[in-house]
N, CA, C and O atoms as a Maestro MAE file, in Angstrom:
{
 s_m_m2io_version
 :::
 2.0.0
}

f_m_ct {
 s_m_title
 :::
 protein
 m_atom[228] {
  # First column is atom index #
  i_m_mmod_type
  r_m_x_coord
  r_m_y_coord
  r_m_z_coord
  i_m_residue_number
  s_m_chain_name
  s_m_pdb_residue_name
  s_m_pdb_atom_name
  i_m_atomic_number
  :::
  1 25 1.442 6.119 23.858 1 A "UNK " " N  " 7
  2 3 1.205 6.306 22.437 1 A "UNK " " CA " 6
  3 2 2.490 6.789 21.768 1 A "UNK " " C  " 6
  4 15 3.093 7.779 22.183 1 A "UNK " " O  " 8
  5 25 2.915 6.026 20.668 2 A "UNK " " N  " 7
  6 3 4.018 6.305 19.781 2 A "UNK " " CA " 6
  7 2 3.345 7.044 18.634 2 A "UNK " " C  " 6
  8 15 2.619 6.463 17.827 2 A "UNK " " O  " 8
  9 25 3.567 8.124 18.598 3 A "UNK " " N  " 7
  10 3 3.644 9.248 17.369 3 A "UNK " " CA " 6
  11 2 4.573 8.204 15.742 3 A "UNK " " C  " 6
  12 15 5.510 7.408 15.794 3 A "UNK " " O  " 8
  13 25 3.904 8.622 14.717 4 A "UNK " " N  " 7
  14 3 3.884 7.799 13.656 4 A "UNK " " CA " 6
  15 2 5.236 8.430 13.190 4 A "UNK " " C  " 6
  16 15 5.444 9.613 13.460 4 A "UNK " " O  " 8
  17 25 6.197 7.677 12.481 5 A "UNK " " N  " 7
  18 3 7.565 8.198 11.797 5 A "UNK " " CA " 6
  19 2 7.321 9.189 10.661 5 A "UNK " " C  " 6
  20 15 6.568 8.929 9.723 5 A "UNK " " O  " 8
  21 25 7.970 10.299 10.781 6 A "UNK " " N  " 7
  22 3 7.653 11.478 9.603 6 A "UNK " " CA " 6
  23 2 8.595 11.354 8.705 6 A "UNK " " C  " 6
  24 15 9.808 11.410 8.910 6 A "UNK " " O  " 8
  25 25 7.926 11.148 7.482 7 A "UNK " " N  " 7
  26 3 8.900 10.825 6.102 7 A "UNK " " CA " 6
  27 2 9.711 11.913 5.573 7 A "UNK " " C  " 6
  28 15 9.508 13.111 5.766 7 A "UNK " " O  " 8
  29 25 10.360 11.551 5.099 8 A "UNK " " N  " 7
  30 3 11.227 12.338 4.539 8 A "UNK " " CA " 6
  31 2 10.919 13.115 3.387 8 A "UNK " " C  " 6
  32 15 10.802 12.557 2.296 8 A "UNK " " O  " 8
  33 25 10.726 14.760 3.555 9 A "UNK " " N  " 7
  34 3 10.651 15.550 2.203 9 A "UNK " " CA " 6
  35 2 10.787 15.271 1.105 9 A "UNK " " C  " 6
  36 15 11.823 14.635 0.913 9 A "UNK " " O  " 8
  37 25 9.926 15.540 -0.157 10 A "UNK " " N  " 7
  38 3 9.915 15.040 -1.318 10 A "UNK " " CA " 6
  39 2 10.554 16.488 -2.173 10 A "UNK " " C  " 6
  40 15 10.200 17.549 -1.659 10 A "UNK " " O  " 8
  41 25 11.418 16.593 -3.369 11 A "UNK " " N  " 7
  42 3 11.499 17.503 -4.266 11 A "UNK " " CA " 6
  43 2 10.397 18.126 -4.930 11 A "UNK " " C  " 6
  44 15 9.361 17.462 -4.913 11 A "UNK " " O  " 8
  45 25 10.351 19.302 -5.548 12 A "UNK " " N  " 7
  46 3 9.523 19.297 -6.606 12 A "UNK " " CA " 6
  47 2 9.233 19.169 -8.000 12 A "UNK " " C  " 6
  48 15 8.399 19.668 -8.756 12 A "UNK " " O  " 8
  49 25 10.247 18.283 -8.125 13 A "UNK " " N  " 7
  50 3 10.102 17.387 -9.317 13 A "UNK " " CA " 6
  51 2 9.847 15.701 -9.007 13 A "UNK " " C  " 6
  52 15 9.499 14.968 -9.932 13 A "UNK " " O  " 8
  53 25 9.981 15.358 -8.110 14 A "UNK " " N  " 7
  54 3 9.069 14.608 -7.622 14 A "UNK " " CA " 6
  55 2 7.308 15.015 -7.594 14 A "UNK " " C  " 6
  56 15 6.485 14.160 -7.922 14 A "UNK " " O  " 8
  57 25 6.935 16.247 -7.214 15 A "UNK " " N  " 7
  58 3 5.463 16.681 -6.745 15 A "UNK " " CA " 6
  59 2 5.240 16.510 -8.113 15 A "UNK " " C  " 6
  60 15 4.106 16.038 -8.189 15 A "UNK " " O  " 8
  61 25 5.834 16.673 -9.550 16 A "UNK " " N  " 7
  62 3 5.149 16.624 -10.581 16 A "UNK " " CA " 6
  63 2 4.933 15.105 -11.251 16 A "UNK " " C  " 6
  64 15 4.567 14.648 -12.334 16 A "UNK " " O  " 8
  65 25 5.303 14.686 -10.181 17 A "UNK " " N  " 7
  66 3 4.986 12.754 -10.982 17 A "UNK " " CA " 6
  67 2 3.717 12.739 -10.231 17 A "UNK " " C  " 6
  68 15 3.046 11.734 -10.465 17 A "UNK " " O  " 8
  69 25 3.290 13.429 -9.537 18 A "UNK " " N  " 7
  70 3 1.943 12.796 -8.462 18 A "UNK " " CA " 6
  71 2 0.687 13.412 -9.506 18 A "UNK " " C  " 6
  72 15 0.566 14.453 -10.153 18 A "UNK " " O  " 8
  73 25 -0.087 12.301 -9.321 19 A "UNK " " N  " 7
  74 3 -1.419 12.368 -10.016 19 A "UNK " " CA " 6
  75 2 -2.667 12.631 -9.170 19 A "UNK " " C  " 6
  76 15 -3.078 11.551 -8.744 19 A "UNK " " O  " 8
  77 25 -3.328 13.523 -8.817 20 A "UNK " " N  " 7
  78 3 -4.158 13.632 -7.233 20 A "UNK " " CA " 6
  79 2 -5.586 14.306 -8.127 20 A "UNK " " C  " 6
  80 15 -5.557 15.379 -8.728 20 A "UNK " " O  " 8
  81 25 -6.460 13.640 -8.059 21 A "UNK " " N  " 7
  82 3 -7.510 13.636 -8.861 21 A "UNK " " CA " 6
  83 2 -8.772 14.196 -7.866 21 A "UNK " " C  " 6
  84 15 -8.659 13.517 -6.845 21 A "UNK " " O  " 8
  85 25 -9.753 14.986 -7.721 22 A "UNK " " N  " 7
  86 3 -10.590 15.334 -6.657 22 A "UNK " " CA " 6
  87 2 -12.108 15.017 -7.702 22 A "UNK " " C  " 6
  88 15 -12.256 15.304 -8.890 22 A "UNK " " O  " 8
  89 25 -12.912 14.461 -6.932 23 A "UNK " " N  " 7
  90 3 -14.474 13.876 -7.183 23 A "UNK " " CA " 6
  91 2 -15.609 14.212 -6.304 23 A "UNK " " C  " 6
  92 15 -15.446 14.430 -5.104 23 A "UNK " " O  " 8
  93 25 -16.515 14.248 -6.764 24 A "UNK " " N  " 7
  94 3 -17.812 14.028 -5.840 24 A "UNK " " CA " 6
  95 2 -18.399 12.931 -6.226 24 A "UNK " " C  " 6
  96 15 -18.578 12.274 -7.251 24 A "UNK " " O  " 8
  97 25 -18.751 12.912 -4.658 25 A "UNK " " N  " 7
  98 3 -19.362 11.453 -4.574 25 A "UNK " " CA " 6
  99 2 -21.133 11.832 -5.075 25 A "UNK " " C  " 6
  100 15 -21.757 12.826 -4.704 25 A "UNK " " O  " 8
  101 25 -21.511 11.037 -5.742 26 A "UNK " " N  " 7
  102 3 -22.949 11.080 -6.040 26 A "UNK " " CA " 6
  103 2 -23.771 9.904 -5.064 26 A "UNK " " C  " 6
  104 15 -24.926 9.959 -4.641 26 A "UNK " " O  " 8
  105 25 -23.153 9.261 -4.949 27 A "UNK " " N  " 7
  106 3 -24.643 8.105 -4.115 27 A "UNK " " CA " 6
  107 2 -23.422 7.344 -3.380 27 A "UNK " " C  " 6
  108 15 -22.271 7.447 -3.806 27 A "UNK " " O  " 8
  109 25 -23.715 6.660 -2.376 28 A "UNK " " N  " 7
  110 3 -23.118 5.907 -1.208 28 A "UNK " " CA " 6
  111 2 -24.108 4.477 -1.250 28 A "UNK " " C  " 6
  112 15 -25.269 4.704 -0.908 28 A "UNK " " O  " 8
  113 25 -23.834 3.173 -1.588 29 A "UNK " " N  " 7
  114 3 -24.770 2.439 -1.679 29 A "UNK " " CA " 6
  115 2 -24.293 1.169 -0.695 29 A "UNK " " C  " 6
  116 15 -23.072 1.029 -0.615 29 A "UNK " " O  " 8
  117 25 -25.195 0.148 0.129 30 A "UNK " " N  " 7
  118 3 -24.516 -1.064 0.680 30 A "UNK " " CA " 6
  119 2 -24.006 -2.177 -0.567 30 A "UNK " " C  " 6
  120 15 -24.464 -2.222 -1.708 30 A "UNK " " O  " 8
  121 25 -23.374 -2.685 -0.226 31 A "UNK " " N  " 7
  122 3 -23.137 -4.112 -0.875 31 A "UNK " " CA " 6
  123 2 -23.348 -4.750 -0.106 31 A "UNK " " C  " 6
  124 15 -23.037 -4.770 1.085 31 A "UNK " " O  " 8
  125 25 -24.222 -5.688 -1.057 32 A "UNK " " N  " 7
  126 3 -25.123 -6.917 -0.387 32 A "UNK " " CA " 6
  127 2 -23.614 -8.131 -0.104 32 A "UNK " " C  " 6
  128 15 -22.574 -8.404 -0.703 32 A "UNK " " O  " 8
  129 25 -24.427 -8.638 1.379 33 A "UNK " " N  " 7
  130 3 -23.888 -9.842 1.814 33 A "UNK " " CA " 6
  131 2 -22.499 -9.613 2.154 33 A "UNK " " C  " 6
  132 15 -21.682 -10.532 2.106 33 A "UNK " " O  " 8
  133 25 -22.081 -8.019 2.616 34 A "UNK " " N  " 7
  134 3 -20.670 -7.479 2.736 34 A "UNK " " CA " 6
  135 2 -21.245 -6.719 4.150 34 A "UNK " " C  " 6
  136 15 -22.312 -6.148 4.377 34 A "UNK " " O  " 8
  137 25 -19.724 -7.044 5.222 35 A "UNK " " N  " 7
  138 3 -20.313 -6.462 6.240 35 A "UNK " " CA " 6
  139 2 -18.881 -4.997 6.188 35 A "UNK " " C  " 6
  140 15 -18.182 -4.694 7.155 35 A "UNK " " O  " 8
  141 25 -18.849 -4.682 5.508 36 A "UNK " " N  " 7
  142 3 -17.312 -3.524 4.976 36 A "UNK " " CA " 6
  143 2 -17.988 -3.273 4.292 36 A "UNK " " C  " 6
  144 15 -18.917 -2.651 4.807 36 A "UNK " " O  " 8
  145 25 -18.141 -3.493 2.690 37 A "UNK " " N  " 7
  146 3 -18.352 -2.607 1.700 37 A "UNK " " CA " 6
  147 2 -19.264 -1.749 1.402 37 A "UNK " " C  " 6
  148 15 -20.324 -2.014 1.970 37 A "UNK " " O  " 8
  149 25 -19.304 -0.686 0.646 38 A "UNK " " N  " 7
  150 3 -19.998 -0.084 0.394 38 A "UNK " " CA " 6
  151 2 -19.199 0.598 -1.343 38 A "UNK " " C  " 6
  152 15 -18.028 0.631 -1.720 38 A "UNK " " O  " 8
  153 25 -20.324 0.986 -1.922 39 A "UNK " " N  " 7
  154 3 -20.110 1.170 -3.279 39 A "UNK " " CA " 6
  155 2 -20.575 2.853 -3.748 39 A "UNK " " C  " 6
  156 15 -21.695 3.364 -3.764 39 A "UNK " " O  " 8
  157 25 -18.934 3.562 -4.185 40 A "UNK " " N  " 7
  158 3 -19.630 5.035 -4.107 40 A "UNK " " CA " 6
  159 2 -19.667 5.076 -5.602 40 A "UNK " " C  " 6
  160 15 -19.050 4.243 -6.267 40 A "UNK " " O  " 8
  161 25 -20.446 6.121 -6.193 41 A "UNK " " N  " 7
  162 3 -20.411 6.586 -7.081 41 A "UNK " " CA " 6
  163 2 -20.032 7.807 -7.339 41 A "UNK " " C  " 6
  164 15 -20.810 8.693 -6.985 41 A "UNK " " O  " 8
  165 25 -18.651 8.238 -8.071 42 A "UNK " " N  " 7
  166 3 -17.902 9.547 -8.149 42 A "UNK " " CA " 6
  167 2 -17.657 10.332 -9.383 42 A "UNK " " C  " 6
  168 15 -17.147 9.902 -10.417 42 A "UNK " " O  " 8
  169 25 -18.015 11.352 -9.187 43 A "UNK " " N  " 7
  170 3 -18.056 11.974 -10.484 43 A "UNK " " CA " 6
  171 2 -16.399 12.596 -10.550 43 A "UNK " " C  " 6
  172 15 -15.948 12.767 -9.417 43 A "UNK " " O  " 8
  173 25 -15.451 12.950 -11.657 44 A "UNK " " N  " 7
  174 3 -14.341 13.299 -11.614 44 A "UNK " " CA " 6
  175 2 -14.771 14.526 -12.484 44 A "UNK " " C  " 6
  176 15 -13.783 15.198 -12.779 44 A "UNK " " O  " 8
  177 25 -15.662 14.907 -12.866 45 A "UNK " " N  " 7
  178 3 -16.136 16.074 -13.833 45 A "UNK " " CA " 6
  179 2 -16.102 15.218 -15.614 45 A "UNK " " C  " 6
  180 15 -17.017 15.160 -16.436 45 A "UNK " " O  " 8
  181 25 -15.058 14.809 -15.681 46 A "UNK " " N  " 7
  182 3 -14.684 14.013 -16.999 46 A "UNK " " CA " 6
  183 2 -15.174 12.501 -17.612 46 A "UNK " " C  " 6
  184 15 -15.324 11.930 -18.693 46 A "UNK " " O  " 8
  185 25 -15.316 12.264 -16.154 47 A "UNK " " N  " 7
  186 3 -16.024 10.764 -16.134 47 A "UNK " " CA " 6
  187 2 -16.519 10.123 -14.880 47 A "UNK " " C  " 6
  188 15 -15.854 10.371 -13.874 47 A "UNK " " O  " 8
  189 25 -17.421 9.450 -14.764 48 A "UNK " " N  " 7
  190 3 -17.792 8.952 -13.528 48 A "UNK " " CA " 6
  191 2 -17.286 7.260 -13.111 48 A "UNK " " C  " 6
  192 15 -17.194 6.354 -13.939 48 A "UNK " " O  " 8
  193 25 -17.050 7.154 -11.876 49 A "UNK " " N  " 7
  194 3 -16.528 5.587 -11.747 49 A "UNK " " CA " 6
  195 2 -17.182 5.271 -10.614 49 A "UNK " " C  " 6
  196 15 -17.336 6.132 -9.748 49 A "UNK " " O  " 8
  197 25 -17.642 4.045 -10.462 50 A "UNK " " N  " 7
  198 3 -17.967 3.277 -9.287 50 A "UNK " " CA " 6
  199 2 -16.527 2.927 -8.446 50 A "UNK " " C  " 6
  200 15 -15.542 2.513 -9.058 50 A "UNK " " O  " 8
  201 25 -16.519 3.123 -7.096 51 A "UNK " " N  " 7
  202 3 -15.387 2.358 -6.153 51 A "UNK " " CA " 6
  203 2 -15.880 1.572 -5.081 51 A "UNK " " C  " 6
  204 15 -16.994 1.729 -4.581 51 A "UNK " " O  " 8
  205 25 -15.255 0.938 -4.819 52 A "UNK " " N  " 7
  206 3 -15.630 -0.062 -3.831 52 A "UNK " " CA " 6
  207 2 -14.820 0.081 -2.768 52 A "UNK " " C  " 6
  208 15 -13.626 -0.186 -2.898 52 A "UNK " " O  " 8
  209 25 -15.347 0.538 -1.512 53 A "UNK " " N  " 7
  210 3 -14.468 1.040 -0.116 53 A "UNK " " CA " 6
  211 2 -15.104 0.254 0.812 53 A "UNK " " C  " 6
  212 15 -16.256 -0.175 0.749 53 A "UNK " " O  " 8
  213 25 -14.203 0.073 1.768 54 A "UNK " " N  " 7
  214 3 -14.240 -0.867 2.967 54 A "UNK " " CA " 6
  215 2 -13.747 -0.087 4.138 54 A "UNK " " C  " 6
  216 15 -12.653 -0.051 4.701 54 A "UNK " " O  " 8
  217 25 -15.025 0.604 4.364 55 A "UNK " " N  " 7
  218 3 -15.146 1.785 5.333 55 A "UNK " " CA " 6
  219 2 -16.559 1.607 6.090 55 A "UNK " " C  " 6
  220 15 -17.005 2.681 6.494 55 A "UNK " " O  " 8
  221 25 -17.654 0.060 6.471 56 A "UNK " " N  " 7
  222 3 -18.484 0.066 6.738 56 A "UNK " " CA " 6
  223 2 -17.482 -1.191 8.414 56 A "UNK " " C  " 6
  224 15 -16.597 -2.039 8.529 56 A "UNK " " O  " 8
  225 25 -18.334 -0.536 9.147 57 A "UNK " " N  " 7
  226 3 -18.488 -1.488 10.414 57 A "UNK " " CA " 6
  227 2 -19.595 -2.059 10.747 57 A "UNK " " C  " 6
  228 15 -19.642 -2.783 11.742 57 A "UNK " " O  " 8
  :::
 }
 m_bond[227] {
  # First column is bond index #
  i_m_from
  i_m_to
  i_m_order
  :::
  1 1 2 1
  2 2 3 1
  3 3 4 2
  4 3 5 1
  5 5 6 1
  6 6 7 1
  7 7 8 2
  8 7 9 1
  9 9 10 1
  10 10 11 1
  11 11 12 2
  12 11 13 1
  13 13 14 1
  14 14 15 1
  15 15 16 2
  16 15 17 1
  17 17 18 1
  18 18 19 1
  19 19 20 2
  20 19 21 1
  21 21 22 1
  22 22 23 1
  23 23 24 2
  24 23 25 1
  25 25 26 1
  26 26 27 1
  27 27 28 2
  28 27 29 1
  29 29 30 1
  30 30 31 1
  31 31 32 2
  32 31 33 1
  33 33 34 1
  34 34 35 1
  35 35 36 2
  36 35 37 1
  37 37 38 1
  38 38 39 1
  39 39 40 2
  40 39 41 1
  41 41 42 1
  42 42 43 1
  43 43 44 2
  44 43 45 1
  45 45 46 1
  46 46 47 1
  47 47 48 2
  48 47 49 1
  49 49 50 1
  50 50 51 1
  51 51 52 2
  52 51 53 1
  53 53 54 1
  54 54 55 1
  55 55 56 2
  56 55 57 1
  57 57 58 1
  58 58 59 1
  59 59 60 2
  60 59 61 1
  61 61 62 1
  62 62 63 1
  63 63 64 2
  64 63 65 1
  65 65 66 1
  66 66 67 1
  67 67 68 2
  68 67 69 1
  69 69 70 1
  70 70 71 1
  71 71 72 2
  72 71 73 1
  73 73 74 1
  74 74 75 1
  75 75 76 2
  76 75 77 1
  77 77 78 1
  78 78 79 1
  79 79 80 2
  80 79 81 1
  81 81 82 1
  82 82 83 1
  83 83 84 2
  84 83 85 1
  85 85 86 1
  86 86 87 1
  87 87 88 2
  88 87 89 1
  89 89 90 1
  90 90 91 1
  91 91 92 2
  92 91 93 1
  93 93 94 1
  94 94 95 1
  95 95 96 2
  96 95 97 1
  97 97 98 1
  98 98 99 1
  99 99 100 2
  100 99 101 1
  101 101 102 1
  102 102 103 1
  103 103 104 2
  104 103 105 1
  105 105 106 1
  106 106 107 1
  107 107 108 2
  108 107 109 1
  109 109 110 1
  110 110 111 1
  111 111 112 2
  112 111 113 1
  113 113 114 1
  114 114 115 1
  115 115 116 2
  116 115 117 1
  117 117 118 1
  118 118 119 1
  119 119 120 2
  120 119 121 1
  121 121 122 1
  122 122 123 1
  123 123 124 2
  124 123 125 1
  125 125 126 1
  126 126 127 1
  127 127 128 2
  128 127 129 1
  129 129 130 1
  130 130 131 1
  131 131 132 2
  132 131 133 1
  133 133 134 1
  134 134 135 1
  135 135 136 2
  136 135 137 1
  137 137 138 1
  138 138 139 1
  139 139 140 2
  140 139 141 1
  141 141 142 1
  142 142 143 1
  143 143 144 2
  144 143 145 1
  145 145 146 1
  146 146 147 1
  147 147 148 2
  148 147 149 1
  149 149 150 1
  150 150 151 1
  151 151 152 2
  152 151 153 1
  153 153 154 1
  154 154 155 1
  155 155 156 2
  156 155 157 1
  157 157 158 1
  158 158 159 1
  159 159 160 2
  160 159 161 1
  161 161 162 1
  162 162 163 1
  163 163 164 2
  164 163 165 1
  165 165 166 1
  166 166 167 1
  167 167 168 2
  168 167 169 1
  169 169 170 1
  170 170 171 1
  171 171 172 2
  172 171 173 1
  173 173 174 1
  174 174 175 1
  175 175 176 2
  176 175 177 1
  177 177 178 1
  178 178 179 1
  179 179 180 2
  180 179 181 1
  181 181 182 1
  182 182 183 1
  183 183 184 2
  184 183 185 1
  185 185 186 1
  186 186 187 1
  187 187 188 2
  188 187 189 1
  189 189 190 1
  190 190 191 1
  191 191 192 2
  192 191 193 1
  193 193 194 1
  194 194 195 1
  195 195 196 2
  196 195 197 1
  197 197 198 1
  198 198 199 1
  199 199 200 2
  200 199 201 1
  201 201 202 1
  202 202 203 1
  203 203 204 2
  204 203 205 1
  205 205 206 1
  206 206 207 1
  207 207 208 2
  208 207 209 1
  209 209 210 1
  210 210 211 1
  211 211 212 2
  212 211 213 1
  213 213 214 1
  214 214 215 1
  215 215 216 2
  216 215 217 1
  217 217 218 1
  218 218 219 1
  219 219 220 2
  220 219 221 1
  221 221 222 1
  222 222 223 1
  223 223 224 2
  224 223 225 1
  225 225 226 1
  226 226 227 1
  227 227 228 2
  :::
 }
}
């Protein structure tokens, strides 16, 4: 096993271009006729969005 390459340190004025948003998920649903997808529903406090992840086996 090869250990993954460790990137190189970022500034912190770099850390202030990053946008890192945290949600709860409200419902986990299948998508039909998809053997991957699944469809979450996330609340961001401000607004809610549907995503579509391909995290099903």
């Amino acid at each position: 096993m090869n250990p993954a390459h460790i990137k190189p340190l970022i500034s912190i004025s770099d850390l202030d271009k990053i946008d890192v948003r945290v949600g709860t998920i409200l419902t986990v649903e299948d998508v039909a006729h998809s053997e991957r997808l699944v469809r979450l529903r996330v609340d961001f406090g401000d607004h809610a969005r549907s995503i579509l992840v391909g995290m099903k086996k």
